[in-house]
Structures are given as structure tokens and as C-alpha cells.
Residue frames as a rotation matrix with the C-alpha (Angstrom) as fourth column:
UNK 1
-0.549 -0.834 -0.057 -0.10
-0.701 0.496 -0.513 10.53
0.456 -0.242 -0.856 32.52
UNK 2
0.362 0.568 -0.739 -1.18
-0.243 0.823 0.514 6.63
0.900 -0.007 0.436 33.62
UNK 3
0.870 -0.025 0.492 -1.34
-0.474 0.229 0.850 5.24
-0.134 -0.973 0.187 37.06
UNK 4
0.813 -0.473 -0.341 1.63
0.442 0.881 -0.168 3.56
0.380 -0.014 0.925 35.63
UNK 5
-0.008 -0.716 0.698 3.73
0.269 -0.674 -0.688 6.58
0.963 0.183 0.198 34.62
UNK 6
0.485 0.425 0.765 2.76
-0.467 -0.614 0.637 7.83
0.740 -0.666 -0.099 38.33
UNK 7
0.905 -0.425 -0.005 4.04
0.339 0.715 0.612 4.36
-0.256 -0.555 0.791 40.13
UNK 8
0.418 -0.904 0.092 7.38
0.902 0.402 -0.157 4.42
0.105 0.148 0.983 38.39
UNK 9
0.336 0.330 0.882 7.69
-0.145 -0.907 0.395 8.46
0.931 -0.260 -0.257 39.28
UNK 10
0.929 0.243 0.278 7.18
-0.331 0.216 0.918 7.37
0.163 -0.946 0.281 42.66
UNK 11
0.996 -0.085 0.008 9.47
0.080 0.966 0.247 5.01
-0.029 -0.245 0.969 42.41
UNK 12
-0.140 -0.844 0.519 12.39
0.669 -0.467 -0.578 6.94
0.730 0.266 0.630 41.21
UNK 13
0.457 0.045 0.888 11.43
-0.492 -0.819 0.295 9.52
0.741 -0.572 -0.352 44.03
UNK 14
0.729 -0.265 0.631 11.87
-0.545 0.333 0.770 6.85
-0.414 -0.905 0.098 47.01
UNK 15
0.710 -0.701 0.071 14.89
0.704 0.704 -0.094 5.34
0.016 0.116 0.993 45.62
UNK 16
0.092 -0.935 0.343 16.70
0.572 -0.232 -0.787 8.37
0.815 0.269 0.514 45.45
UNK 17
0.498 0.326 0.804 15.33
-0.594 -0.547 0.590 9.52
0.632 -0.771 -0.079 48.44
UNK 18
0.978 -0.190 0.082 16.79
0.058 0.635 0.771 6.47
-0.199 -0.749 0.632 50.29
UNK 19
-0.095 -0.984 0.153 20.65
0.706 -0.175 -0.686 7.25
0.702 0.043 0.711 48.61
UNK 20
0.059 0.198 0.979 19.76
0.000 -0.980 0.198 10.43
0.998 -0.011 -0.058 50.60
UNK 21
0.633 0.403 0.661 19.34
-0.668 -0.147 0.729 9.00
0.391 -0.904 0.176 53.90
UNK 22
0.977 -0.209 -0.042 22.64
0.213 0.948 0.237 7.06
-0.010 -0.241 0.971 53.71
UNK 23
0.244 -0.516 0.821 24.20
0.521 -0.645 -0.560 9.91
0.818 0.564 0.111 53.72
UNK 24
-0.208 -0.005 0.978 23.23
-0.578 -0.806 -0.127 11.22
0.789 -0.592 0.164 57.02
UNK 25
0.903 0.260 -0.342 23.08
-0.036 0.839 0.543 7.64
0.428 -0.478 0.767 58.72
UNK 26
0.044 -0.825 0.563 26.07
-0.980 -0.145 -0.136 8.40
0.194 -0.546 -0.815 61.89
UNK 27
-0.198 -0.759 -0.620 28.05
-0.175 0.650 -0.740 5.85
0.964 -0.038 -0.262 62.88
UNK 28
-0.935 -0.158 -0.318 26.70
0.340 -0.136 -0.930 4.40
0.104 -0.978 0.181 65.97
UNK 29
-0.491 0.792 0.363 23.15
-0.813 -0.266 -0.518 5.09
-0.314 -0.549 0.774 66.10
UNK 30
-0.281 0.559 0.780 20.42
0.035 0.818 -0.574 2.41
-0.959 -0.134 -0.249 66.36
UNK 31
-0.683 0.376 0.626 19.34
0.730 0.390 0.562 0.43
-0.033 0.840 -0.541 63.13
UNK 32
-0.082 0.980 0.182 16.61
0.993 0.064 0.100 2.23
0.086 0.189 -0.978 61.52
UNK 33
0.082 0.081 -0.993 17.10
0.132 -0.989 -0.070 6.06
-0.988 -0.126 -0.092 62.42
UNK 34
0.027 -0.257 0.966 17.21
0.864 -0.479 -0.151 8.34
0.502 0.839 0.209 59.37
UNK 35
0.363 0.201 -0.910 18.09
0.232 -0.965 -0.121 12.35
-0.902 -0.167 -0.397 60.24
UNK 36
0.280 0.218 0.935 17.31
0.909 -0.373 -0.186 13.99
0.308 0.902 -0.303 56.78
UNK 37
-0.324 -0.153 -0.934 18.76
0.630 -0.771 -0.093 17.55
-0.706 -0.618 0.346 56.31
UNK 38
0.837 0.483 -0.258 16.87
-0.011 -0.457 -0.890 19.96
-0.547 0.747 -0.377 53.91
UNK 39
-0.184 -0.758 -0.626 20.37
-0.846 -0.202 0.494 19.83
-0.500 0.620 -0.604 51.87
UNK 40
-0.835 -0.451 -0.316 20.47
-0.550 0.660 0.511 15.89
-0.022 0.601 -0.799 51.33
UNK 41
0.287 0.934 0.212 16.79
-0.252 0.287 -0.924 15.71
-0.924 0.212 0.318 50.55
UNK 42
-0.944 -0.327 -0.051 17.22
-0.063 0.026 0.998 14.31
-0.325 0.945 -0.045 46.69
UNK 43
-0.002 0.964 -0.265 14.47
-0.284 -0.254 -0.924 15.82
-0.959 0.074 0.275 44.87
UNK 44
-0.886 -0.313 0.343 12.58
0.256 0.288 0.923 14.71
-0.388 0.905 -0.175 41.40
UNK 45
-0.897 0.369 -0.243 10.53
-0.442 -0.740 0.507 15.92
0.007 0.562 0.827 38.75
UNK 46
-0.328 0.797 0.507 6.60
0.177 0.580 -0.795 14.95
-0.928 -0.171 -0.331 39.63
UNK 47
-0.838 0.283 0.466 5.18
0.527 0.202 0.825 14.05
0.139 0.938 -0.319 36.30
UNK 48
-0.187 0.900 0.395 1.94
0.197 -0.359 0.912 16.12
0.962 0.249 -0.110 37.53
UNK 49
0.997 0.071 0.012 1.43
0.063 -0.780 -0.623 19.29
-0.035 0.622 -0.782 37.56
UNK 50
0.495 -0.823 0.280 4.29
0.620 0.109 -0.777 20.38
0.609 0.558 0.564 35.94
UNK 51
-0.258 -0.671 0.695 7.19
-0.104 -0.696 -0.710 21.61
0.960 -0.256 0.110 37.74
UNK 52
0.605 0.140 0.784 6.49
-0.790 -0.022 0.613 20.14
0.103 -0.990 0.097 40.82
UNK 53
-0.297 -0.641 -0.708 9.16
-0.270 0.767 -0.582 17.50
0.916 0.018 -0.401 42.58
UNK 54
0.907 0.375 0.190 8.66
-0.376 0.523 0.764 15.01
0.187 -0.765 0.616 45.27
UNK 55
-0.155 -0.838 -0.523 11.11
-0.511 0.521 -0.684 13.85
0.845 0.162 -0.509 47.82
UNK 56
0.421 0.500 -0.757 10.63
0.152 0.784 0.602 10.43
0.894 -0.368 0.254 49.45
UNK 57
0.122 -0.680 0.723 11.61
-0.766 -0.528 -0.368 10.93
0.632 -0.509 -0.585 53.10
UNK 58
-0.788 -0.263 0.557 10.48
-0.596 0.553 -0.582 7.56
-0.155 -0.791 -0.592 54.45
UNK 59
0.069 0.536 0.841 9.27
0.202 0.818 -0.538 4.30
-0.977 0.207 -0.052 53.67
UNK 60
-0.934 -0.350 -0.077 7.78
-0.088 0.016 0.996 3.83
-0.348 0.937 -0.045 49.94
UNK 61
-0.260 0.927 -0.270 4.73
-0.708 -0.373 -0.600 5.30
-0.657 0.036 0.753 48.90
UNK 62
-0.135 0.664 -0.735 4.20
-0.966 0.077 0.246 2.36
0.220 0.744 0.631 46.35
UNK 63
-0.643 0.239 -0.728 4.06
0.272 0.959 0.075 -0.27
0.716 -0.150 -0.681 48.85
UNK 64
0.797 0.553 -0.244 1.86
0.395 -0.171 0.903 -1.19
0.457 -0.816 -0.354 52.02
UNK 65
0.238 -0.409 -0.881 3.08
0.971 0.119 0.207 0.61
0.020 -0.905 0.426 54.71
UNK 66
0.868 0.062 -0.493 3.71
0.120 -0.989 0.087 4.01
-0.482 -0.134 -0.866 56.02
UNK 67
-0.063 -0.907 0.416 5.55
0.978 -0.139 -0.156 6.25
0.200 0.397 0.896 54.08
UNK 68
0.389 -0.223 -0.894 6.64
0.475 -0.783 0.402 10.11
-0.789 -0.581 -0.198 54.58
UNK 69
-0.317 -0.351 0.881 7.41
0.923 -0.329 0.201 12.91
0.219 0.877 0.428 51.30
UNK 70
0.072 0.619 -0.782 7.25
0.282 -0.765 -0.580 16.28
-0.957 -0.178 -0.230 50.71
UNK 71
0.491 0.206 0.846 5.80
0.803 -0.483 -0.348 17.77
0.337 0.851 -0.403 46.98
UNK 72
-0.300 -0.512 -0.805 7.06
0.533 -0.790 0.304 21.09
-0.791 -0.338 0.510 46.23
UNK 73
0.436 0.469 0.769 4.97
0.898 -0.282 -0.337 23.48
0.059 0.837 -0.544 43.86
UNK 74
-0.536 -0.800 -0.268 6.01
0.843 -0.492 -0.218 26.46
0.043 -0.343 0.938 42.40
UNK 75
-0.682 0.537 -0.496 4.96
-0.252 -0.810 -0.530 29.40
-0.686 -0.237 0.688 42.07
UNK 76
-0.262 0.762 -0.592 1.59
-0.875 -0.446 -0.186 30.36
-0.406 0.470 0.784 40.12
UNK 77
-0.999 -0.029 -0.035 1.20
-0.038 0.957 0.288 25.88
0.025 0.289 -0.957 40.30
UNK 78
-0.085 0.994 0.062 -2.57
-0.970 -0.097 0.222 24.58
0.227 -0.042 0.973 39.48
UNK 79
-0.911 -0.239 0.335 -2.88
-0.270 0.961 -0.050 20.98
-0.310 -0.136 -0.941 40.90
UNK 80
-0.567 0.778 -0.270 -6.31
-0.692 -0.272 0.669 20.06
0.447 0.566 0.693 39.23
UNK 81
0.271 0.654 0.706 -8.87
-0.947 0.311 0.075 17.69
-0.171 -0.689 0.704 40.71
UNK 82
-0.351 -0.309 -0.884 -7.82
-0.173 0.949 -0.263 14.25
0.920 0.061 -0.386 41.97
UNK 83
0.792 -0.056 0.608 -8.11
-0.567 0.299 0.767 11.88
-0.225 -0.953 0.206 45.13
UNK 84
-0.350 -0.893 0.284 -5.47
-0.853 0.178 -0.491 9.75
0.388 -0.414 -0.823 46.81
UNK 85
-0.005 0.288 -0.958 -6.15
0.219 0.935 0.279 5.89
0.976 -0.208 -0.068 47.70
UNK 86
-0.032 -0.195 -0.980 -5.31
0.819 0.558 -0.138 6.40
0.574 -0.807 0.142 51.31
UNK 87
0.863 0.345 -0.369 -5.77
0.455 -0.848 0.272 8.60
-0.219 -0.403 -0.889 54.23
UNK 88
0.022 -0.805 0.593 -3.07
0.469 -0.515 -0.717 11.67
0.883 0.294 0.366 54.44
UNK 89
0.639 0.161 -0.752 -1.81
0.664 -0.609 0.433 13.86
-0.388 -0.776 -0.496 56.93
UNK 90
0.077 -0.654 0.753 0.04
0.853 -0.348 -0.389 16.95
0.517 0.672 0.531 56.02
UNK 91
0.474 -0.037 -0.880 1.71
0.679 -0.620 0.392 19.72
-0.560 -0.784 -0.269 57.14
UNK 92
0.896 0.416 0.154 2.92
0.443 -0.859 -0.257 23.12
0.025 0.299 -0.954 55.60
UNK 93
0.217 -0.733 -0.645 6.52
0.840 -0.196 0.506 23.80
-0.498 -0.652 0.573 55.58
UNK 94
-0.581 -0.518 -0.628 7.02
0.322 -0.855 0.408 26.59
-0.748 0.035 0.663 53.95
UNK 95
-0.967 0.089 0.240 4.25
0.148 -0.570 0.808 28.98
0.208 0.817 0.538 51.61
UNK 96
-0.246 0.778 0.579 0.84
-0.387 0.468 -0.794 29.19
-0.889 -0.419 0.186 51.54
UNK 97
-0.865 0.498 0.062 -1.19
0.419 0.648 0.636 26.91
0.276 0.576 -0.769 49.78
UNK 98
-0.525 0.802 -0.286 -4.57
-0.834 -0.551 -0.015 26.99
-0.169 0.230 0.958 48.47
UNK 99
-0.917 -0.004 -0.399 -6.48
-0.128 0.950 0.284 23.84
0.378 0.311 -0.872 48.87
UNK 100
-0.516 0.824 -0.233 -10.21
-0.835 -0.424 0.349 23.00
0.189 0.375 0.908 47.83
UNK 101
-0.884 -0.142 0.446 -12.25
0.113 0.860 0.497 20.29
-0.454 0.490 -0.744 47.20
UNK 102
0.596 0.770 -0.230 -14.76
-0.319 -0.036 -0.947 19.58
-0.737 0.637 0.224 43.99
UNK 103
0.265 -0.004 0.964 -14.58
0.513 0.848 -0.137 18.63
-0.817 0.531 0.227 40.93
UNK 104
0.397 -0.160 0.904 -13.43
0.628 -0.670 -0.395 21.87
0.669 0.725 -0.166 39.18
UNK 105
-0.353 -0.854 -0.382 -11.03
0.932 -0.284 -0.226 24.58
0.084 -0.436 0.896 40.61
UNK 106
0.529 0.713 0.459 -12.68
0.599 -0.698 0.393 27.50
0.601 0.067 -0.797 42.70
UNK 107
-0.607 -0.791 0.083 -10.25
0.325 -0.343 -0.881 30.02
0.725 -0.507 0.465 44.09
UNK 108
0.059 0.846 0.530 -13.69
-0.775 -0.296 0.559 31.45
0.629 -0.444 0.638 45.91
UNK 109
0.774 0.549 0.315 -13.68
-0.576 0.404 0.711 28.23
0.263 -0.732 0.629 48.18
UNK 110
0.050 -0.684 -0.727 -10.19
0.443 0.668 -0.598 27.24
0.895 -0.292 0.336 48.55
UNK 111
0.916 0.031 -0.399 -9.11
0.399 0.014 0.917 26.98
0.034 -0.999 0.000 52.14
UNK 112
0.381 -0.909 0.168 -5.74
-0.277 -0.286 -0.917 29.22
0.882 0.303 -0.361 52.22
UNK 113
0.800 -0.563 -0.209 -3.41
0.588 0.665 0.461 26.60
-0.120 -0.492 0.862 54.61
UNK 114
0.559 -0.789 0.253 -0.28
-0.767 -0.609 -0.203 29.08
0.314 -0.081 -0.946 55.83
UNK 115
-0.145 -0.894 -0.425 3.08
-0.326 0.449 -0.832 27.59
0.934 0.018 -0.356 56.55
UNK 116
-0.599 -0.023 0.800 2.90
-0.698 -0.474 -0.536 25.78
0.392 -0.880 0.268 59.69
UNK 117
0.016 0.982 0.190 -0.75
-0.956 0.071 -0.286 24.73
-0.294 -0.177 0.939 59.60
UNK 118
-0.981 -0.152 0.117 -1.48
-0.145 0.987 0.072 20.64
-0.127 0.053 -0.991 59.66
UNK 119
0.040 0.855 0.518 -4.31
-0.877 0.278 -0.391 18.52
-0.478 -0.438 0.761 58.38
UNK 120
-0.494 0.185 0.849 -5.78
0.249 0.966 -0.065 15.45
-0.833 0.179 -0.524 57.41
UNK 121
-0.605 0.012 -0.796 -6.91
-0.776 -0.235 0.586 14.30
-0.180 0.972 0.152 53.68
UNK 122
0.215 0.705 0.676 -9.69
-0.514 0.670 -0.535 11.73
-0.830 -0.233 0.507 53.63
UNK 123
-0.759 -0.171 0.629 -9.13
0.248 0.816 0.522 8.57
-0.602 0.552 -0.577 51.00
UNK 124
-0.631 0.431 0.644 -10.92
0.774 0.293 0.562 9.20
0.054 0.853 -0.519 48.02
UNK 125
0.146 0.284 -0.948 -11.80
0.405 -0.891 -0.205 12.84
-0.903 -0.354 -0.245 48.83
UNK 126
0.348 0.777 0.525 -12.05
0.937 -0.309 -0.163 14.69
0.036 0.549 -0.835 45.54
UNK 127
0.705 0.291 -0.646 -9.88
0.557 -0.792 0.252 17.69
-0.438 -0.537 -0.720 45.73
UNK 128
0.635 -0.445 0.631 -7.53
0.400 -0.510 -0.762 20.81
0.661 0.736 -0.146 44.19
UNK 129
0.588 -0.372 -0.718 -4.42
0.452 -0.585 0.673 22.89
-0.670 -0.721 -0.176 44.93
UNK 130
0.608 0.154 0.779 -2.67
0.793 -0.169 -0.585 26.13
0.042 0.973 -0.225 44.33
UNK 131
-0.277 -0.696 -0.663 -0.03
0.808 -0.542 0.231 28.42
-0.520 -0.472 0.712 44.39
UNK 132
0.835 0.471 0.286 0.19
0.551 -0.703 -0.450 31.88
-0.011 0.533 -0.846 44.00
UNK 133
0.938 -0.300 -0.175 3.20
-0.211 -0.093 -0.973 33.75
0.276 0.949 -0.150 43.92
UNK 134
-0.094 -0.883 0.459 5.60
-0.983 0.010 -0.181 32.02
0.155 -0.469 -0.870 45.99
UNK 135
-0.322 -0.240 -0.916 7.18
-0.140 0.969 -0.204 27.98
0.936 0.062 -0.345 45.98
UNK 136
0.299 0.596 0.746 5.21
-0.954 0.178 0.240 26.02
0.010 -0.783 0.622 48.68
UNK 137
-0.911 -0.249 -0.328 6.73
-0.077 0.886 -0.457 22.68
0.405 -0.391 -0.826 50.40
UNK 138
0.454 0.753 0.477 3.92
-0.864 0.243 0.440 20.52
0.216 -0.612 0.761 51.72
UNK 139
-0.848 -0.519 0.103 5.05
-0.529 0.828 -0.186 17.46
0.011 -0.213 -0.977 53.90
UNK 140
0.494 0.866 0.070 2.41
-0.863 0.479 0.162 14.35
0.107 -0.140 0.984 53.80
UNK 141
-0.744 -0.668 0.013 2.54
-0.667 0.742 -0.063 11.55
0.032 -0.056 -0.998 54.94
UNK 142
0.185 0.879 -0.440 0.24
-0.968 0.240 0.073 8.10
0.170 0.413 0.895 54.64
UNK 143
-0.296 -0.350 0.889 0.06
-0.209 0.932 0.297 4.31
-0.932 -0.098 -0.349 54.50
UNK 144
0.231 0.392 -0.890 0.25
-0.961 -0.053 -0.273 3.07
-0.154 0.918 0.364 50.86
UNK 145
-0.485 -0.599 0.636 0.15
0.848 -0.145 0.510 2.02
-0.213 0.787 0.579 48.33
UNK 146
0.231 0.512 -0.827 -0.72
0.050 -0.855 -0.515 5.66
-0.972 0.078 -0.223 47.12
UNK 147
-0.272 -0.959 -0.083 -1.42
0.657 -0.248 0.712 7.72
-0.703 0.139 0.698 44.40
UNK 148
-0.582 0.387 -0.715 -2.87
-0.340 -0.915 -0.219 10.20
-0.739 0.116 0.664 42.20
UNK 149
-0.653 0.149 0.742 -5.63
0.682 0.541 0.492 9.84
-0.328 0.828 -0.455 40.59
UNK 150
-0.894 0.194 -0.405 -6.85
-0.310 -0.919 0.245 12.39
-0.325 0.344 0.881 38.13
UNK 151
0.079 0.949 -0.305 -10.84
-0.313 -0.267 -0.911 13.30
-0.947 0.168 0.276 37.47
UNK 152
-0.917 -0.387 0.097 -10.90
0.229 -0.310 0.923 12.75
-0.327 0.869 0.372 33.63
């Protein structure tokens, strides 16, 4: 899949991600609030790795500016080596993850990241992830434009 196919992906993530948050916009609160509930998240199919979905939770990962998503892999998922234009932060909400970096997938040196557990992704960092047998939610946020770009 092309950096296009990836953008327009995206795009379909943070558009339905914003019907989502106009849903749960009360009557009476200040301009700007969003309160997302894990129900009227509105997930979609990430084009890569298969069987993962991304919902946009804030902002729009294919412009400037900060934006907020969480990925969901499922089980037994291989994410293969890529980097990410922009820094990341991320947090764990629910599995563990398995997450490396190099240029080839080494279960020997992944870093196993329990539910919970926050960190940072350096720009243009080089790196892998993996599930094993249980669905893992990772939240990340960033300032983009972002997006995946695969080793080839």
C-alpha cells in the first residue's frame, strides 16, 4: 500500500471519527470539548497490517497540528518495520504489546509494553510491533501530518 492509499485511510478514519464526537457533544458545554465513550468511538479498517482499525479521536492526523487515535491489533498481529514522520506519545489501553526497533522483527528484543504503560516514539525511528494472543488498543497521539512508512 502507497503513502497515498495510507492518507486517504487516514482520512476516512478522522472523518468518521468526528460523526462520533457529535454524538456525545452536551448541550451547554464550551465550544471545543469532545467526551468520547469507548461505545461511540467509530472504528475503520487500517489498510496495514491486516485486521487492524484506527479510530481518530482528535484533530486530523493528515494535517499540521495535534491529533489523538487509537490502532487496535488483533490477536497473533505482526506490524513489520516502519517509522512515523513525527514524534509520538502513546499509551497502552488494554493488552500487551510487543514493540522493537530494527529493521527486521526480533521477538528476542522486543520490549513487552503491558496495559497501562506510556511512552514516547522518536520521528523517523525505525521500528516493529506485535501481538500475541490477545487484541491490544494502543492510544497515540502526535502533531502531523503523519504516517506510515514501510522499510521496502
Amino acid at each position: 500500500m502507497n503513502n497515498s492509499q495510507r492518507r486517504t485511510a487516514l482520512i476516512v478514519a478522522f472523518a468518521t471519527g468526528l460523526a462520533g464526537a457529535a454524538l456525545t457533544y452536551a448541550q451547554g458545554e464550551p465550544a471545543g470539548r469532545i467526551v468520547l465513550a469507548p461505545s461511540n468511538l467509530k472504528w475503520v479498517d487500517n489498510p496495514s497490517p491486516a485486521g487492524a482499525q484506527t479510530a481518530v479521536l482528535f484533530g486530523d492526523p493528515t494535517k499540521p497540528g495535534p491529533y489523538t487515535m487509537r490502532v487496535k491489533f488483533p490477536p497473533n498481529t505482526k506490524n513489520p518495520p516502519h517509522t512515523h514522520p513525527d514524534n509520538r506519545q502513546a499509551t497502552v489501553i488494554s493488552g500487551t504489546w510487543y514493540f522493537g526497533h530494527g529493521d527486521k522483527i526480533d521477538p528476542e528484543k522486543a520490549t513487552k509494553v503491558a496495559a497501562g504503560t506510556f511512552f514516547t516514539e522518536p520521528a523517523n525511528a525505525i521500528h516493529y510491533n506485535f501481538t500475541t494472543s490477545e487484541e491490544v488498543v494502543v492510544q497515540i497521539s502526535g502533531t502531523g501530518p503523519t504516517a506510515t512508512n514501510r522499510l521496502k
